[in-house]
TORPA-4810 file (N, C-alpha, C, O; in nm, 3 decimals):
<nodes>
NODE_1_8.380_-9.179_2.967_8.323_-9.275_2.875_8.432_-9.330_2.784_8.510_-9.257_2.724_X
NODE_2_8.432_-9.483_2.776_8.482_-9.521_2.691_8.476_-9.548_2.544_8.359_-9.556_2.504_X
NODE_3_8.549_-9.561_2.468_8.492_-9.599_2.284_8.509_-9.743_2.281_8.581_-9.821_2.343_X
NODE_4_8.392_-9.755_2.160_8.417_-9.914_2.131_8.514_-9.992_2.140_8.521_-10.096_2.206_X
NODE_5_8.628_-9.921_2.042_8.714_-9.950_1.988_8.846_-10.011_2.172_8.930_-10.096_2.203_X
NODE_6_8.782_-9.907_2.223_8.912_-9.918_2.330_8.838_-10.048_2.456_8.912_-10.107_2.536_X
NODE_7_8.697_-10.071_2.450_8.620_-10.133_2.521_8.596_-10.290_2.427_8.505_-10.372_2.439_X
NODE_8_8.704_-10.290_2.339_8.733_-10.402_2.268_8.858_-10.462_2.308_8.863_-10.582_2.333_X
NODE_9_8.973_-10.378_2.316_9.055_-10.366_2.377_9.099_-10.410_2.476_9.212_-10.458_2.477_X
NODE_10_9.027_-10.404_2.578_9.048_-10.423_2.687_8.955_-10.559_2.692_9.026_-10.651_2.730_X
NODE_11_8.876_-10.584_2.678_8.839_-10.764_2.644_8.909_-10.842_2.566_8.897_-10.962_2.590_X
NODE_12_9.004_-10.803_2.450_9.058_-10.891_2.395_9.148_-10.897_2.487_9.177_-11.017_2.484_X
NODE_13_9.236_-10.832_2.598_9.335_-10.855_2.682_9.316_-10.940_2.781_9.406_-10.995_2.844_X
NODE_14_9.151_-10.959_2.806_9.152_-11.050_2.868_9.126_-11.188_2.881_9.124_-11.274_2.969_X
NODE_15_9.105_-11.173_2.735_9.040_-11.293_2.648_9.177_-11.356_2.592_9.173_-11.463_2.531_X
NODE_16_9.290_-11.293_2.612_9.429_-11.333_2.584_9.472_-11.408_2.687_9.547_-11.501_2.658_X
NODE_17_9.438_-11.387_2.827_9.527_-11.432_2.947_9.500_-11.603_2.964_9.569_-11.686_3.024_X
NODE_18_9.396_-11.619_2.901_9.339_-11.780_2.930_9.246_-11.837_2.817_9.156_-11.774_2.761_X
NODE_19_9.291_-11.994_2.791_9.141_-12.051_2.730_9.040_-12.118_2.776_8.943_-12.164_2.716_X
NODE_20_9.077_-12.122_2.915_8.950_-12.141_2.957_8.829_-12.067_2.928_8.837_-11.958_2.872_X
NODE_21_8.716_-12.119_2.960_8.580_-11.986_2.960_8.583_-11.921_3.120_8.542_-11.808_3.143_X
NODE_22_8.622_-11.985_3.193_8.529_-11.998_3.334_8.630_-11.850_3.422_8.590_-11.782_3.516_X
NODE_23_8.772_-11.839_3.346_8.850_-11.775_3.434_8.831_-11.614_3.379_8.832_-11.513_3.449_X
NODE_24_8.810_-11.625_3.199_8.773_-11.469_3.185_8.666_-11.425_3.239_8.669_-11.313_3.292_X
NODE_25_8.522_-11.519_3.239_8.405_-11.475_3.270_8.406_-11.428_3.453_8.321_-11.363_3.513_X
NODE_26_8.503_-11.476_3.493_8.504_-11.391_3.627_8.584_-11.280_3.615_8.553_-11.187_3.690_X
NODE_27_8.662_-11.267_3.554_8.769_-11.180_3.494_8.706_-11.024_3.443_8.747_-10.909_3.444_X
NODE_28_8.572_-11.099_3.398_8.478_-10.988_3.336_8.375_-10.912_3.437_8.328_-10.799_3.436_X
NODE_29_8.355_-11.062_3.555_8.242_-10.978_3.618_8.336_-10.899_3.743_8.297_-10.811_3.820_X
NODE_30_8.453_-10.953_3.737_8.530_-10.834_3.854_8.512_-10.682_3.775_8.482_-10.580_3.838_X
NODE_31_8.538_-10.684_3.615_8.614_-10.579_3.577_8.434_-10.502_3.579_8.425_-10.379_3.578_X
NODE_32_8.341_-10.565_3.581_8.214_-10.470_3.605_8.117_-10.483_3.476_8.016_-10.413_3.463_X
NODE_33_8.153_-10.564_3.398_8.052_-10.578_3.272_7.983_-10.697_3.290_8.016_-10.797_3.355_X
NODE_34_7.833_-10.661_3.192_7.704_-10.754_3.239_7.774_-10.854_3.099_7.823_-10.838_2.987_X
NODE_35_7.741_-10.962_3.197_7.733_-11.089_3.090_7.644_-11.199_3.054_7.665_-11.314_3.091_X
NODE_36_7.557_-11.169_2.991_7.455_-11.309_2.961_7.476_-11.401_2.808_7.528_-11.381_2.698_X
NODE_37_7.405_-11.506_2.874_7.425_-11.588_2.792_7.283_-11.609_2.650_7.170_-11.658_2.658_X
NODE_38_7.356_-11.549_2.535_7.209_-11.511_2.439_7.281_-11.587_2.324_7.385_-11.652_2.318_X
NODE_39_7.170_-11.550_2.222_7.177_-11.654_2.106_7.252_-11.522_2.003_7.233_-11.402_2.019_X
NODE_40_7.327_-11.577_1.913_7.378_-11.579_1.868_7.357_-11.601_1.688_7.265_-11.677_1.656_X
NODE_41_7.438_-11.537_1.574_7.371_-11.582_1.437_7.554_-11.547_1.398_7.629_-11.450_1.401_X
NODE_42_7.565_-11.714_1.359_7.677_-11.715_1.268_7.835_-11.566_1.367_7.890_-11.471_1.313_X
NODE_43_7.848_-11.612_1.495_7.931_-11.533_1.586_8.047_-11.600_1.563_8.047_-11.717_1.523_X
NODE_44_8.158_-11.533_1.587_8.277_-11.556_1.619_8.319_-11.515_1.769_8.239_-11.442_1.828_X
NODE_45_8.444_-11.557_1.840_8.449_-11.466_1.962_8.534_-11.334_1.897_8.619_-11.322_1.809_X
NODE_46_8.476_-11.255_1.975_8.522_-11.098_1.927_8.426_-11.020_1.844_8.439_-10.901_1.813_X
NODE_47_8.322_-11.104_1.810_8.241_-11.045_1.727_8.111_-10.909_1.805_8.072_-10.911_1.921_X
NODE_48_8.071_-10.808_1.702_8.037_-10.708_1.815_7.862_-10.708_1.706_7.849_-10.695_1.584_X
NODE_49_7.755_-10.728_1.814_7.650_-10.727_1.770_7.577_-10.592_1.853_7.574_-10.562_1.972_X
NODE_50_7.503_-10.504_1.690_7.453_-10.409_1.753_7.289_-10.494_1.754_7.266_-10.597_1.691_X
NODE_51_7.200_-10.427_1.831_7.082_-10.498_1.872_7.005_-10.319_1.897_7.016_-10.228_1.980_X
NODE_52_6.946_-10.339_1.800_6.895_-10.184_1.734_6.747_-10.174_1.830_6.717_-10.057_1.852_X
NODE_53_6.662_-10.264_1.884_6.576_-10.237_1.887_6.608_-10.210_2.071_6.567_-10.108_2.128_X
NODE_54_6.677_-10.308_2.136_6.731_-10.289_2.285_6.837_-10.191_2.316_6.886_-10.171_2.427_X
NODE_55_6.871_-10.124_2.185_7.006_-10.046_2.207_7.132_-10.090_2.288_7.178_-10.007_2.367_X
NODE_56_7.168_-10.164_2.281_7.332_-10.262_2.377_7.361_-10.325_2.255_7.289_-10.382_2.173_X
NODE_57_7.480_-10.303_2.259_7.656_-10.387_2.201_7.625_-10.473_2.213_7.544_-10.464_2.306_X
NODE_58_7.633_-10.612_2.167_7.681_-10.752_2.211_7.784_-10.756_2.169_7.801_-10.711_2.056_X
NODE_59_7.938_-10.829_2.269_8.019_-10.879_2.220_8.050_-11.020_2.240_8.013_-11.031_2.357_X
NODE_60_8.086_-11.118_2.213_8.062_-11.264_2.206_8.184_-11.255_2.217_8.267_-11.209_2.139_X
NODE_61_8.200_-11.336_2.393_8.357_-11.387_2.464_8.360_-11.476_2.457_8.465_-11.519_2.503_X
NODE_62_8.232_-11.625_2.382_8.304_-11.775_2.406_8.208_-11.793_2.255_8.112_-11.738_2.201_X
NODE_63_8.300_-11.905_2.228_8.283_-12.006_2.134_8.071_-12.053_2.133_7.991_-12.057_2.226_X
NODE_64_8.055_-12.076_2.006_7.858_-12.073_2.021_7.864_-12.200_2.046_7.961_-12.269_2.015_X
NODE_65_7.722_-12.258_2.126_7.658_-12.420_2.165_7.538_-12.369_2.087_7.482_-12.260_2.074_X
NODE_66_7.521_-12.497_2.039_7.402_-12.510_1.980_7.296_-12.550_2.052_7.302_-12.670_2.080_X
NODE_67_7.196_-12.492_2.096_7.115_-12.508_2.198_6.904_-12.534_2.139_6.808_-12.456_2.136_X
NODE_68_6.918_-12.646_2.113_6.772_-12.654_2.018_6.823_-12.601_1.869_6.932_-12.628_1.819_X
NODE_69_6.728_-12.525_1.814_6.751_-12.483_1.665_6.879_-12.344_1.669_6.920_-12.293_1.565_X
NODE_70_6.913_-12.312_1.769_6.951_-12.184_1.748_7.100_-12.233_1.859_7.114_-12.329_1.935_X
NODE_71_7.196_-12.111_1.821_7.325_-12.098_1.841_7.307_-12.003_2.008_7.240_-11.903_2.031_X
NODE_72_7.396_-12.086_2.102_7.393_-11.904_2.179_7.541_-11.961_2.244_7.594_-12.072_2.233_X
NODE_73_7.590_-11.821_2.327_7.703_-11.813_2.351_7.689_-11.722_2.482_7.579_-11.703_2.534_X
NODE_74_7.816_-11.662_2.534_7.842_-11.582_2.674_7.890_-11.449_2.573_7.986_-11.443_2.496_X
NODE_75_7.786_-11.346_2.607_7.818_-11.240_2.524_7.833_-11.099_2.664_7.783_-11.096_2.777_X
NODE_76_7.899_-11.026_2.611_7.867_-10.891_2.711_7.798_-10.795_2.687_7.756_-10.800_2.571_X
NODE_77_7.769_-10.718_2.736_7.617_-10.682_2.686_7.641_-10.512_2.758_7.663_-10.489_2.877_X
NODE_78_7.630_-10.422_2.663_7.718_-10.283_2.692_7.570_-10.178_2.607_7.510_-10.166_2.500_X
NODE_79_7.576_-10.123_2.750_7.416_-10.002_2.622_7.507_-9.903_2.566_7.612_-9.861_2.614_X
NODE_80_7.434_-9.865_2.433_7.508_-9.784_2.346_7.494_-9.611_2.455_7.556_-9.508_2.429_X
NODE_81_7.434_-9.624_2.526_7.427_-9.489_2.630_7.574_-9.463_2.641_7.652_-9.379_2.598_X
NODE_82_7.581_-9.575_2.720_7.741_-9.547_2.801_7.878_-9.574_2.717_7.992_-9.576_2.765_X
NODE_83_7.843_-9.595_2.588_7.966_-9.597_2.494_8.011_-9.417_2.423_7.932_-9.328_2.455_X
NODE_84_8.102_-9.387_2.358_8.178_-9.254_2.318_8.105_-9.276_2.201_8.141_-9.383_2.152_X
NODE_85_8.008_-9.215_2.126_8.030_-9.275_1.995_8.147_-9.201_1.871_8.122_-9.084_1.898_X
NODE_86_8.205_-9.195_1.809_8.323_-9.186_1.730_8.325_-9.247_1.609_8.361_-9.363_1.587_X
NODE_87_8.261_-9.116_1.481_8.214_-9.168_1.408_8.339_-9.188_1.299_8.312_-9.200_1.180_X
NODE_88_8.463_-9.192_1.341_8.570_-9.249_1.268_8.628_-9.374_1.302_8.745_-9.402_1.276_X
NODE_89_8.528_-9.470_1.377_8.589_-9.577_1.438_8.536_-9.635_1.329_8.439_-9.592_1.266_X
NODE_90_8.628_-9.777_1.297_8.585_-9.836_1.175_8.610_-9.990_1.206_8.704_-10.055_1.162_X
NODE_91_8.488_-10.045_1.307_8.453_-10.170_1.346_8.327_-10.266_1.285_8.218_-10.212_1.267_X
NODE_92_8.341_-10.381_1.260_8.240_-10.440_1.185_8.147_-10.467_1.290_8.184_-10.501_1.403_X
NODE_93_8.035_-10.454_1.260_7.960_-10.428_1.374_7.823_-10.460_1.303_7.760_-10.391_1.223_X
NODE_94_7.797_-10.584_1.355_7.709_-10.720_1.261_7.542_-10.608_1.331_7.514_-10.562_1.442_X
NODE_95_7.470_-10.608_1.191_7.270_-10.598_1.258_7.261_-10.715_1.243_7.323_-10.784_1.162_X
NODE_96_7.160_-10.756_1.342_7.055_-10.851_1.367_6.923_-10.816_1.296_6.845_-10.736_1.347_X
NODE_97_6.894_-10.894_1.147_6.747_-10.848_1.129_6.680_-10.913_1.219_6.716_-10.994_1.304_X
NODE_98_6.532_-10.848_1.181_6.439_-10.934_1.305_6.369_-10.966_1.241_6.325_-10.892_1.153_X
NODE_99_6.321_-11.107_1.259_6.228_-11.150_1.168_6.150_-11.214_1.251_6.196_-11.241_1.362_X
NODE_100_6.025_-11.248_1.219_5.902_-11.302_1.297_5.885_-11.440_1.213_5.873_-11.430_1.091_X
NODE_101_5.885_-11.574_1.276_5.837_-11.664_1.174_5.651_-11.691_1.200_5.587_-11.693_1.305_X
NODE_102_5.627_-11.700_1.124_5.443_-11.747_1.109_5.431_-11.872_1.037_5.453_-11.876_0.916_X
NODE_103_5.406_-11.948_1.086_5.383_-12.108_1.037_5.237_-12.114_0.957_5.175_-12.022_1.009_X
NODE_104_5.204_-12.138_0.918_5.081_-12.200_0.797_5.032_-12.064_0.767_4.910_-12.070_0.758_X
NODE_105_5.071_-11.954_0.748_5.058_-11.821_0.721_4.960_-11.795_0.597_5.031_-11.745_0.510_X
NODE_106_4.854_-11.805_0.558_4.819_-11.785_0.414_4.868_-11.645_0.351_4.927_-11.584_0.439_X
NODE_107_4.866_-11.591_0.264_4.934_-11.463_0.221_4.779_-11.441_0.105_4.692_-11.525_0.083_X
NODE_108_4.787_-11.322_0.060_4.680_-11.258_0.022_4.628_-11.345_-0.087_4.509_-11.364_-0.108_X
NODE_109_4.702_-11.385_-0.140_4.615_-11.508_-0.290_4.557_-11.623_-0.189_4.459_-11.675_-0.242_X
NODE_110_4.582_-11.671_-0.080_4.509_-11.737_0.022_4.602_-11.887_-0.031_4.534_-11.987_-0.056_X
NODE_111_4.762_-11.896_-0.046_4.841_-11.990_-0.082_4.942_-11.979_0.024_5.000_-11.870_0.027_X
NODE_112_4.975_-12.058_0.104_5.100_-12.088_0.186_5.199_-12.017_0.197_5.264_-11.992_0.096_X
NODE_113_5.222_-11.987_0.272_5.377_-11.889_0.246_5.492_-11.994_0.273_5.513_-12.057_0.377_X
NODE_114_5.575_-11.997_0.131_5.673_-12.096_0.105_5.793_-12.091_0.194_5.831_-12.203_0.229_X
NODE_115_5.870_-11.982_0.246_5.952_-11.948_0.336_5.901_-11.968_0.499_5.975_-12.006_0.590_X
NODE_116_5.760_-11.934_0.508_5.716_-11.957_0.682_5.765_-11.843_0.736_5.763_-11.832_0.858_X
NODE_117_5.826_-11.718_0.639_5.877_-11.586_0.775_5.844_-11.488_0.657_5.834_-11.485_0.534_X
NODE_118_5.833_-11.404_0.781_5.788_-11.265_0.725_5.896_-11.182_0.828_5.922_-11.197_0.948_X
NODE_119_5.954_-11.076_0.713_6.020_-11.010_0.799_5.956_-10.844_0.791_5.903_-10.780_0.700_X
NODE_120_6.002_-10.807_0.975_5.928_-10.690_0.959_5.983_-10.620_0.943_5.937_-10.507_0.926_X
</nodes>
């Protein structure tokens, strides 16, 4: 098993060899990691999203498109199963809250909810 830290590593090396998108993303699926294309909040490439409720890493290998209201990008997608965990590794490692939006929502005084989200 590998650690984050070193399974960062080894994507930024390959994320070094080219700027294209098209040559790492094969680059990636030789080397054996799943890659889909998901949305994204305020990403950089290199950025490492934990996703608490699916348990998998996201790491974001390309630049975000704005796709309708929301951002997405080519991320890799690693379950925290098969990672070392190493609790002296010291990586920023973005949560995703989750929030539910509800549109014309009344709230208990039976008045609009001014925001439209409720988070759970």
């Amino acid at each position: 098993m590998k650690t984050l830290r070193e399974i960062l590593l080894e994507i930024q090396k390959i994320l070094d060899t080219s700027n294209m998108v098209e040559i790492p993303l094969q680059k990636f699926k030789a080397s054996g990691y799943q890659i889909e294309f998901n949305w994204v909040k305020n990403g950089n490439i290199g950025d490492v999203f934990y996703m608490k409720k699916k348990q998998v890493y996201r790491i974001q290998i390309s630049a975000s498109e704005r796709c309708g209201n929301y951002d997405k990008a080519y991320c890799i997608v690693i379950p925290v199963s098969t990672v070392s965990q190493n609790s002296t590794e010291m990586i920023k490692i973005r949560n995703i809250p989750t929030t539910r939006i509800i549109r014309n929502k009344l709230d208990k005084t039976g008045v609009k909810n001014k925001n439209n989200s409720i988070k759970i």
